[in-house]
C-alpha positions as CSV (number, residue, x, y, z in Angstrom):
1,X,-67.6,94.7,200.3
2,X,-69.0,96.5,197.3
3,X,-67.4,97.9,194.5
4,X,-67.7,101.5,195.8
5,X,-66.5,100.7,199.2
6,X,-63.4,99.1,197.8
7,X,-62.3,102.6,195.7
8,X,-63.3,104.8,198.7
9,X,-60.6,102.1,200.4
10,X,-58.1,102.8,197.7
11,X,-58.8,106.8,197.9
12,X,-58.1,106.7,201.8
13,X,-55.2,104.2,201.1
14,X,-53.5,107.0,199.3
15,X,-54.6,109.3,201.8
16,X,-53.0,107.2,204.1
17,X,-49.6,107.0,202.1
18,X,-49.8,111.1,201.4
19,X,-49.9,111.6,205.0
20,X,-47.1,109.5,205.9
21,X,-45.0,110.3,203.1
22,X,-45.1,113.8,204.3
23,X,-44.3,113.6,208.0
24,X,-41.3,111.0,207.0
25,X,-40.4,113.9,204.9
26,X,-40.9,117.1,207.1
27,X,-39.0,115.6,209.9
28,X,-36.0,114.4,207.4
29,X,-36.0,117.9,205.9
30,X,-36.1,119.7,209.1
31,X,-33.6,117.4,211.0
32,X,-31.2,117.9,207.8
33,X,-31.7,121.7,207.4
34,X,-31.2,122.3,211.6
35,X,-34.5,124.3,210.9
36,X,-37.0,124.6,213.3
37,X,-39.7,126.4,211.0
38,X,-41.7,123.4,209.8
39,X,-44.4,125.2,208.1
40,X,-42.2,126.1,205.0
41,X,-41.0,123.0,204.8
42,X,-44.2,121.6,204.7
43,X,-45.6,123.9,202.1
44,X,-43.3,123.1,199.4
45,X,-43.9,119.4,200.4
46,X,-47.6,120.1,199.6
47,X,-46.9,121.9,196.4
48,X,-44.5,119.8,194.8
49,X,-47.0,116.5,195.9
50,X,-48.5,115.9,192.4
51,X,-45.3,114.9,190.6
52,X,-44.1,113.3,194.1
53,X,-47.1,110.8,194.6
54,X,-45.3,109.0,191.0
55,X,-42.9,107.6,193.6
56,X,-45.1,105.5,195.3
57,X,-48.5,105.7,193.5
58,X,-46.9,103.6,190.6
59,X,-45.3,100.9,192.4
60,X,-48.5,100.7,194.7
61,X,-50.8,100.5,191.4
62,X,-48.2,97.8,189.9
63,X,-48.6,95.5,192.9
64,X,-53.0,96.1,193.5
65,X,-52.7,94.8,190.0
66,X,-50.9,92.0,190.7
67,X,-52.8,90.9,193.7
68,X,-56.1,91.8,191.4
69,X,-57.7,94.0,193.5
70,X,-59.1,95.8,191.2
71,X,-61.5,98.2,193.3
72,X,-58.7,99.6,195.5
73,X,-56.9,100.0,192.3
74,X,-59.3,101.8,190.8
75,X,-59.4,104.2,194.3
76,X,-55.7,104.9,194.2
77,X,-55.9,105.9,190.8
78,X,-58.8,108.8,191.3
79,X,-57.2,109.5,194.2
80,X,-53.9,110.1,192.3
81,X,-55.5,112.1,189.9
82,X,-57.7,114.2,192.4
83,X,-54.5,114.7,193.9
84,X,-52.6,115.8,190.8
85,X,-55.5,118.2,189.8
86,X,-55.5,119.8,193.2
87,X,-52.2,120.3,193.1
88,X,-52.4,121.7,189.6
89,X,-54.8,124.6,191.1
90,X,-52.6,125.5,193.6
91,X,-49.9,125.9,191.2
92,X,-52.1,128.0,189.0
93,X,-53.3,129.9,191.9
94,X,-50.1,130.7,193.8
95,X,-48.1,131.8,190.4
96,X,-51.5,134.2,190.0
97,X,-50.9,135.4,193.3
98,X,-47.2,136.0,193.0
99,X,-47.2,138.3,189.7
């Protein structure tokens, strides 16, 4: 596999781990709050992603680098930061909004 094919691996990778991350997430936060309206819960969950994704995007980076697979690294990493930067805009959009 190419270079590029490797980082669009990484990028779904973290996809892949925003995704699940969420769900385990939503269903602990409903189950704990006895609240059957998901959709909040699942809008703060997407707001508050770009600090989040630290969590796990660190330790994931750490351990690509160990097993030197450097493409998928590099994937996980603009992935992280797309992520981040979306995230950003949403903030700045939704305080906008709010005013």
């Amino acid at each position: 596999m190419n270079e590029l094919g490797k980082i669009f691996l990484g990028v779904l990778l973290l996809t892949g781990c925003h995704i699940l991350i969420l769900t385990i997430l939503g269903a602990i936060a409903s189950a704990a709050t006895g609240n059957y309206n998901i959709g909040i819960i699942y809008l703060y969950a997407l707001l508050g992603i770009g600090i989040a994704q630290l969590i796990y995007v660190i330790p994931l980076i750490i351990w690509l680098r160990w097993k030197r697979k450097w493409g998928i690294m590099k994937g996980v990493i603009i992935g992280a930061v797309i992520t981040a930067l979306l995230n950003g805009g949403c903030w700045l959009l939704l305080s906008n909004f709010y005013r």
